[in-house]
N, C-alpha and C positions, 0 to 999 in steps of 0.2 A: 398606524399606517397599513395600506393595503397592503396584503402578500401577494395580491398577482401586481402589484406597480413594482412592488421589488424585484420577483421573477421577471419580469420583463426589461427590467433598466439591466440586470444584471446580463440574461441574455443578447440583450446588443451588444452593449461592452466586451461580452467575450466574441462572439462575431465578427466586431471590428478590429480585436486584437489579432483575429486569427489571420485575417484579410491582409492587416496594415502591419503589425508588427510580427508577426511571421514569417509573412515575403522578405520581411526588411532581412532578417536574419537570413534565411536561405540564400540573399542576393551578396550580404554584406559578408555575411562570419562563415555560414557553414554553407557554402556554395554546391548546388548538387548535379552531379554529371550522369545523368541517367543510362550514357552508353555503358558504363563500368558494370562490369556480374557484380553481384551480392556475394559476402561469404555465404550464403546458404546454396548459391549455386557453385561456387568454389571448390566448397568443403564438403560437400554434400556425401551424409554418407548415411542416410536413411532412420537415422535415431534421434539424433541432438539437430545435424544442420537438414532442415528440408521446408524450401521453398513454399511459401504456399500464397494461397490469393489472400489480398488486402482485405476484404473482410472478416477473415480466418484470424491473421495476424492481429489485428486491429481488436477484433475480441478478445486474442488470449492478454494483449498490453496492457487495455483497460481491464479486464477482469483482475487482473494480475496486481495491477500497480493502486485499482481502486481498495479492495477488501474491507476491512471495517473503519479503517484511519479515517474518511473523510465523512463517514456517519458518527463514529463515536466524538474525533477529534469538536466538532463543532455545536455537540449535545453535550459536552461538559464546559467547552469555552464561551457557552452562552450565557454561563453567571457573571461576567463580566458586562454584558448589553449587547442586543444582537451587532448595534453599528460599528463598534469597533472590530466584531470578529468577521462580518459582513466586508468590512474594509481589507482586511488583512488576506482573506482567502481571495476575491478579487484582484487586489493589486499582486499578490503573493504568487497566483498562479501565473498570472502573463508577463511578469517581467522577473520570478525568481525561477518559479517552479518549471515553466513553461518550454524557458533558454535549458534551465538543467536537464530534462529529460532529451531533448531536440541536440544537445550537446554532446552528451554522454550517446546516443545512438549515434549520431554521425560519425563522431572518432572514432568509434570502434567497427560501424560500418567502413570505415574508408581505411582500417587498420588490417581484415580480413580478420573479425570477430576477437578481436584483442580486446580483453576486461577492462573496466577502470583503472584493477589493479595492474597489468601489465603495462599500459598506460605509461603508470606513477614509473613502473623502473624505467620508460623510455625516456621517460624527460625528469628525472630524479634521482634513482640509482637503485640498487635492491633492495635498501634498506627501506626505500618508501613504497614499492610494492609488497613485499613481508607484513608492513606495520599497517597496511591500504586493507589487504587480506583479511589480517588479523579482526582490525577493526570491523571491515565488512561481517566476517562471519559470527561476530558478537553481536552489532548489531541486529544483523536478521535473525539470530537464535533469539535473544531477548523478544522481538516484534513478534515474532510466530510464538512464542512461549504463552505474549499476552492474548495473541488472540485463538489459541487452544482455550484459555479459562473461559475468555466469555463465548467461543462457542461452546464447551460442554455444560455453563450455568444456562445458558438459552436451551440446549437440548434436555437437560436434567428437567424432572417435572419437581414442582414445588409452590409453596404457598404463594396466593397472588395471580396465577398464572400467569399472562402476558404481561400483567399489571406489575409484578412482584422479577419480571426478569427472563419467567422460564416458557418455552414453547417447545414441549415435544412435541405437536400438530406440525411441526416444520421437519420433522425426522423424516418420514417417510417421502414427500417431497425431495426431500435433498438425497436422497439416497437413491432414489430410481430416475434424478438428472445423471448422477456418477454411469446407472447402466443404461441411458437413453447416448449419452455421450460416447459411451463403449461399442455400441450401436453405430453409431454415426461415424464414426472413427473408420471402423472396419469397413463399412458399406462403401463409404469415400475414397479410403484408401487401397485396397483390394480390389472392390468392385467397382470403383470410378460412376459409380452410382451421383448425378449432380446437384449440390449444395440446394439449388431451387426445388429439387423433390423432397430433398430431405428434412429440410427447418421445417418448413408449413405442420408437419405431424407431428415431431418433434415436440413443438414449440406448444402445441394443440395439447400432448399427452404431458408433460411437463405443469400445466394450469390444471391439466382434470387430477391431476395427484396433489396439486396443494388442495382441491374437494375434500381429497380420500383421505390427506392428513387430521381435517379438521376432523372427521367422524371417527379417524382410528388413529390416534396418537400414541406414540410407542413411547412404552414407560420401563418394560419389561423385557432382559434378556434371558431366556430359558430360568424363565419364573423368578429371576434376580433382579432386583429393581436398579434400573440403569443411574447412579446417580452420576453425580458430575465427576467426582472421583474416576468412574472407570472409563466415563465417555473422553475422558482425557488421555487412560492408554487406548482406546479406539482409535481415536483422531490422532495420534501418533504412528499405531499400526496404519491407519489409511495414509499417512504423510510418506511413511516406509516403501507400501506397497506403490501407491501414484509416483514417485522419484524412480522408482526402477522401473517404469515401464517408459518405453518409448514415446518423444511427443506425442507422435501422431495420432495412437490408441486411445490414450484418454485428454491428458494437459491442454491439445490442440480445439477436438471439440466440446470439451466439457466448458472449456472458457468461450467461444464461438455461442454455444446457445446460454451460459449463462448471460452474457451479454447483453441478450434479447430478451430476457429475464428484467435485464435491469433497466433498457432502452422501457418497457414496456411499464415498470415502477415509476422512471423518473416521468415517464407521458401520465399513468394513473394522478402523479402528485400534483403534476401543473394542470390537469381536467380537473380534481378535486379543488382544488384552490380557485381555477375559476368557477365552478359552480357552487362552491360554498360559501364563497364571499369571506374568506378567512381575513381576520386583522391580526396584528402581530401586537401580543398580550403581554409578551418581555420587555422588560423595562428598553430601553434605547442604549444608558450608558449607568453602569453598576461601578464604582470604582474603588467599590470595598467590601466586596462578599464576604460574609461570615467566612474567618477560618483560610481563607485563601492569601495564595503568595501576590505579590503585585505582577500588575497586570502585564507591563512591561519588564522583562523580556517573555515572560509565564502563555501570555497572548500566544505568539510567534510558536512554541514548544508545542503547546496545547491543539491547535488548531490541524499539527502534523499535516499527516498525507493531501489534506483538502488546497492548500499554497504550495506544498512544498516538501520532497520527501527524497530524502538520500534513495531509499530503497529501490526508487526509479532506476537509479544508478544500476545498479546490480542486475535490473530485469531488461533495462535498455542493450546494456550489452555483456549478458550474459543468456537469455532464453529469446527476446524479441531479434535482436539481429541475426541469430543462424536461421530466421525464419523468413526474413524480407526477401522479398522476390522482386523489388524494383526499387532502384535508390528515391525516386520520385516519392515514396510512397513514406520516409522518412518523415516528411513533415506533416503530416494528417495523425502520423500514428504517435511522433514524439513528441511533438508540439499542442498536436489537435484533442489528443486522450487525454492531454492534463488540463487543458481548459475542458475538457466535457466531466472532468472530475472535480473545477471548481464548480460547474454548473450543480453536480453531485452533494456536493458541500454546501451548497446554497438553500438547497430541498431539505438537506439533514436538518440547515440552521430552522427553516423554516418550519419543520414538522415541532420541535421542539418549543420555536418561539409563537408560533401562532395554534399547530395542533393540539394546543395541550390546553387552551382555552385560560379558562379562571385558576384553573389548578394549576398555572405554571409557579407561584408561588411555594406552593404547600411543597411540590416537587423539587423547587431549588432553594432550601432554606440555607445551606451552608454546602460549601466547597466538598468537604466530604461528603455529603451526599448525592453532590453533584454529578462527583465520581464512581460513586459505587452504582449508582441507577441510571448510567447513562444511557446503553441500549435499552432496558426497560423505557425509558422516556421517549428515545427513538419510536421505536415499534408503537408504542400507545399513540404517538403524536402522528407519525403518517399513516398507521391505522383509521385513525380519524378523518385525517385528510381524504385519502381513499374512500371511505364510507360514505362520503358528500357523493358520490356517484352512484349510489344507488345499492352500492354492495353488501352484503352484512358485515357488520365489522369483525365477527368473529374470523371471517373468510379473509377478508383485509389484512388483517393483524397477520395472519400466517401467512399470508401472501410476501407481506413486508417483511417479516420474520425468516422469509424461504429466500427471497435476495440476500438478505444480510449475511447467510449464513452458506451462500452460495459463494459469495464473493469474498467470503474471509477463508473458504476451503482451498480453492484458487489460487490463494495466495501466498495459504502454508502450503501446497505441494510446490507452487512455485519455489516459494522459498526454501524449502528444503532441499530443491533443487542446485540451486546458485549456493546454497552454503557445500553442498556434493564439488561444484564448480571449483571453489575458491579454498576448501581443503584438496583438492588435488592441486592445486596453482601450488599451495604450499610443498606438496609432494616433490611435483615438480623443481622446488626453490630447492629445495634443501636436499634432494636427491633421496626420497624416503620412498622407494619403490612402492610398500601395503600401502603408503596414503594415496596413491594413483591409483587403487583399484577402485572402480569406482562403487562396486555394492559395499565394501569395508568404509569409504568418503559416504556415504549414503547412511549407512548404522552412526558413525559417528555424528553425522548431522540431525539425525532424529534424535538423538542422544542429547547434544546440546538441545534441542529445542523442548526437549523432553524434562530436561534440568531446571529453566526457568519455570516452564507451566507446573512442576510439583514443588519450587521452592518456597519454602516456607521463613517467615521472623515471628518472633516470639513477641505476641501483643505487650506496647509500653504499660500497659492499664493491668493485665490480669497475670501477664508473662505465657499464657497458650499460643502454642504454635497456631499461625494462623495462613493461610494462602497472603502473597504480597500482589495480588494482580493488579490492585486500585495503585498503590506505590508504583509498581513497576510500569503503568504507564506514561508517567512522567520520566522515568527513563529511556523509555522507547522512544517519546519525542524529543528529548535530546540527543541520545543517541542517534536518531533517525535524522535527525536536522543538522549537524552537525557533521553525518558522513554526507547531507547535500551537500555542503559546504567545502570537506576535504574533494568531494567530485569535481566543483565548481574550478577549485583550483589547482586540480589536476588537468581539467581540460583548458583552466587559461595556460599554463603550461605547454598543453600542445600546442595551441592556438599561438603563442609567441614564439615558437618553435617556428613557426611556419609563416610566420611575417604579417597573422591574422589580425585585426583588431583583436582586441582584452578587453573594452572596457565594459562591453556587456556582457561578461562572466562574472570580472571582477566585482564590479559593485555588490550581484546579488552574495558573492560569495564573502564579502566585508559584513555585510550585516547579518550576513546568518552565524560566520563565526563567532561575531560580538556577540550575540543575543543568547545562541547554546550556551558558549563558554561562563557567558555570565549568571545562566541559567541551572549550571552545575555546581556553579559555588554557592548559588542561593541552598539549591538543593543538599548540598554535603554540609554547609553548616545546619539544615533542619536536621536530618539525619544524625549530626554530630551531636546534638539539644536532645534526641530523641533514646539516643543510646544503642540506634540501631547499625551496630556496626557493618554487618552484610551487605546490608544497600549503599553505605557510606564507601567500605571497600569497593563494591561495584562502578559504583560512579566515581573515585578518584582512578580506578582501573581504565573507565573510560575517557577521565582527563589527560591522563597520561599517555594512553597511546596516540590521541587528538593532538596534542601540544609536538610531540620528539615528529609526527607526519607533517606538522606546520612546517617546523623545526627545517625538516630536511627538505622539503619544499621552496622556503625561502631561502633556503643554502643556494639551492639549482637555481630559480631565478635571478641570487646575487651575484653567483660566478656566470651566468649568461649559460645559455644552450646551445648547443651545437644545431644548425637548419636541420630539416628533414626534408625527404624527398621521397619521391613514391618512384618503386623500380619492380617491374609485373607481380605490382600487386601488395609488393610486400615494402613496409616505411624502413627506410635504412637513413643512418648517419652521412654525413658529407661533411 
């Protein structure tokens, strides 16, 4: 099959979803009254809540909410056959993903920047905000853990080069967006210098250093060779430092031009596609890879952030609503950034199933391998793609390698962010003064994330300590899938609160919770067969707090809710 017939059927589809069944919600479920301020004009107090243009915001949600999930998720879930993953991220984004992010910002827009979690205590009780928290900040410590590993094995130099995984050529690039960003920030913010003078150079200086990476790739810190090991307490320290500074400084514009980083990747893929005439060399439908679990619920887990991603949850309203400057603007950024991250997902599948040519075989021989060289397969495959334009592909490859690594940085400061967020919520809960401050919530969140990306299990084969990052992505996707799920049905919660339809929460939030839950028992009895107790604990850790959130969920909607009503500004009981 051609790859631009696909890219194309896929882009109408989302198009039309965004047209037809977008409005449908905005009109039907989450109705939007554009005379109401924004908590960011509200609250506004020049750090966390500050207003900005829809462009701005719009960068940091997709940069934010896209990161590695919707490249990696569909470069490892393509040994099952593109059409089934193909299917899944399409229908996945516009009627799971789509409602969930557009949901999750609404209510906490219309709430004055109220969490998911606080949410849960309004229409649940404390005990399902605590356990919402909890889960939350597991969650995203585990997601940002795994993608600390694979960016410091992409920045690490090693055998293979781009081929084998690693791209220090992408160092340099990525590290003078961080001070082009710091740049921008200031000039915007202080000097009111306008967004039109500024991107054009930006954006210009930002390509001529993915050049400068390719000729000077840093391998060495003060004559120590940088392996992955230490680029991991880097990328920790940078998670530290980017959390305490103010949006505006860096988080606002570094997500703002990576954006246009990625706007200009995803146009590279679909010019390279049309001019190279790529066909797609992956089988259609695989229904028994070497080594792998089945495909259903395993599909749904795998394919993560590209359909469907709790994580959204946390960034819709926790860092994207103290920033919205017009309720109108809700539906472009909550709705419209997750259909442009299945578009995202679609390219990932693409690079993969047709980028990679003849070699897609040799490259997907078995589930485990699948996993372990998935962004290697990435980068090589819309490296490729890219190169049909004319470019070298050594330039390419870094190019692809400088997004990938741009928007998984993004993500973990984001996230380290929201985990700062959601341990002071806890502070708050429980009356713990030190967890409300927010640089000690700040140490503690690097901390946790810090924990995953060095945790190690001892190989079943040799018994050496070994990194669990291949393992620990399959928790991530259930983890990750599964707090969509408690979101989903925290917001139908509000929504029946309020006399709203349910039925288009409910559904998507039925099948995601079948699919996770089922998904963790697959996974605890492998685990249990394996003798790997750590990961087994882990995941029964995160069955548990999953089930008693259900638990107390279905409690609240079988005793009924008390209505809500809005009184300036703020949702009270009646």
């Amino acid at each position: 099959m051609s790859a631009l017939v696909m890219l194309g059927g896929v882009a109408i589809l989302l198009g039309l979803a965004y047209r037809w069944y977008g409005r449908l919600l905005t009109r039907r479920v989450f109705p939007i009254d554009d005379t109401e301020p924004t908590p960011a004009h509200q609250l506004r107090d020049g750090r966390d809540f500050v207003p900005a243009p829809a462009p701005i915001v719009f960068g940091h949600h997709f940069a934010s909410i896209a990161g590695l999930g919707p490249l990696l998720g569909p470069a490892i879930a393509v040994i099952w056959g593109w059409v089934p993953a193909l299917l899944w991220i399409v229908l996945g984004c516009i009627f799971v993903g789509g409602v969930h992010d557009l949901g999750c910002l609404y209510s906490s827009m219309r709430t004055r920047a109220r969490s998911v979690a606080d949410l849960a205590y309004d229409v649940a009780g404390a005990r399902a905000r605590v356990l919402f928290v909890l889960f939350g900040v597991f969650a995203i410590a585990l997601a940002m853990g795994v993608f600390v590993i694979n960016i410091a094995n992409l920045f690490a130099p090693g055998a293979g080069g781009a081929e084998g995984g690693h791209v220090p050529e992408a160092v340099l690039p990525s590290a003078m967006l961080i001070l082009l960003a710091l740049v921008v920030g200031v000039l915007f913010y202080r000097y009111r210098v306008p967004l039109s003078k500024l991107t054009p150079p930006a954006l210009l200086l930002s390509l001529v250093f993915v050049g400068l990476g390719v000729q000077y790739p840093i391998t060495t810190l003060g004559g120590a060779p940088l392996t992955a090991n230490l680029w991991t307490y880097l990328l920790l320290g940078y998670a530290l430092l980017a959390t305490l500074l103010p949006v505006w400084l860096l988080l606002q514009p570094r997500d703002y031009l990576n954006s246009f980083q990625l706007f200009l990747g995803m146009g590279l893929l679909l010019g390279g596609a049309l001019a190279g005439g790529f066909t797609i060399t992956a089988p259609a439908v695989n229904l028994a890879p070497q080594g792998a679990p089945p495909m259903v619920p395993l599909l749904f887990i795998t394919i993560a952030c590209g359909a469907v991603s709790g994580f959204h949850s946390l960034v819709a309203s926790g860092t994207t609503v103290r920033q919205l400057d017009k309720p109108r603007h809700a539906l472009p950024i909550g709705y419209g950034a997750m259909l442009l991250e299945g578009l995202l997902a679609t390219l990932a599948l693409l690079a993969v199933a047709a980028g990679l040519g003849d070699a897609w075989q040799a490259r997907y021989p078995d589930w485990l391998t699948a996993g372990k060289s998935a962004l290697a397969n990435f980068v090589h495959g819309a490296g490729a793609i890219v190169s049909a334009l004319g470019i070298p592909i050594a330039i390419a490859k870094v190019f692809v390698a400088t997004v990938a690594v741009g928007f998984a940085l993004t993500t973990l400061d984001t996230g380290a962010r929201l985990i700062r967020y959601n341990l002071q919520e806890l502070g708050r809960a429980w009356n713990l003064a030190p967890l409300q401050n927010a640089t000690l919530a700040t140490l503690l969140a690097v901390g946790l994330i810090g924990f995953f990306a060095l945790l190690k299990a001892p190989d079943p084969i040799t018994g050496e300590l070994k990194s669990v990052g291949a393992l620990l992505w399959q928790l991530f996707g259930a983890s990750n899938q599964l707090l969509a799920a408690l979101a989903l049905l925290v917001v139908s919660l509000y929504l029946r609160a309020l006399g709203r339809p349910t039925l288009y929460t409910l559904l998507p939030m039925g099948l995601m919770l079948t699919a996770t839950l089922t998904a963790l028992v697959i996974g605890m009895r492998n685990f249990a067969l394996q003798g790997n107790t750590l990961l087994l604990g882990v995941s029964a850790l995160i069955f548990a707090l999953a089930a008693w959130l259900v638990g107390e969920a279905f409690a609240a909607w079988r005793r009924g809710q008390r209505s809500l009503t809005c009184s300036g500004g703020d949702w009270q009981y009646f």
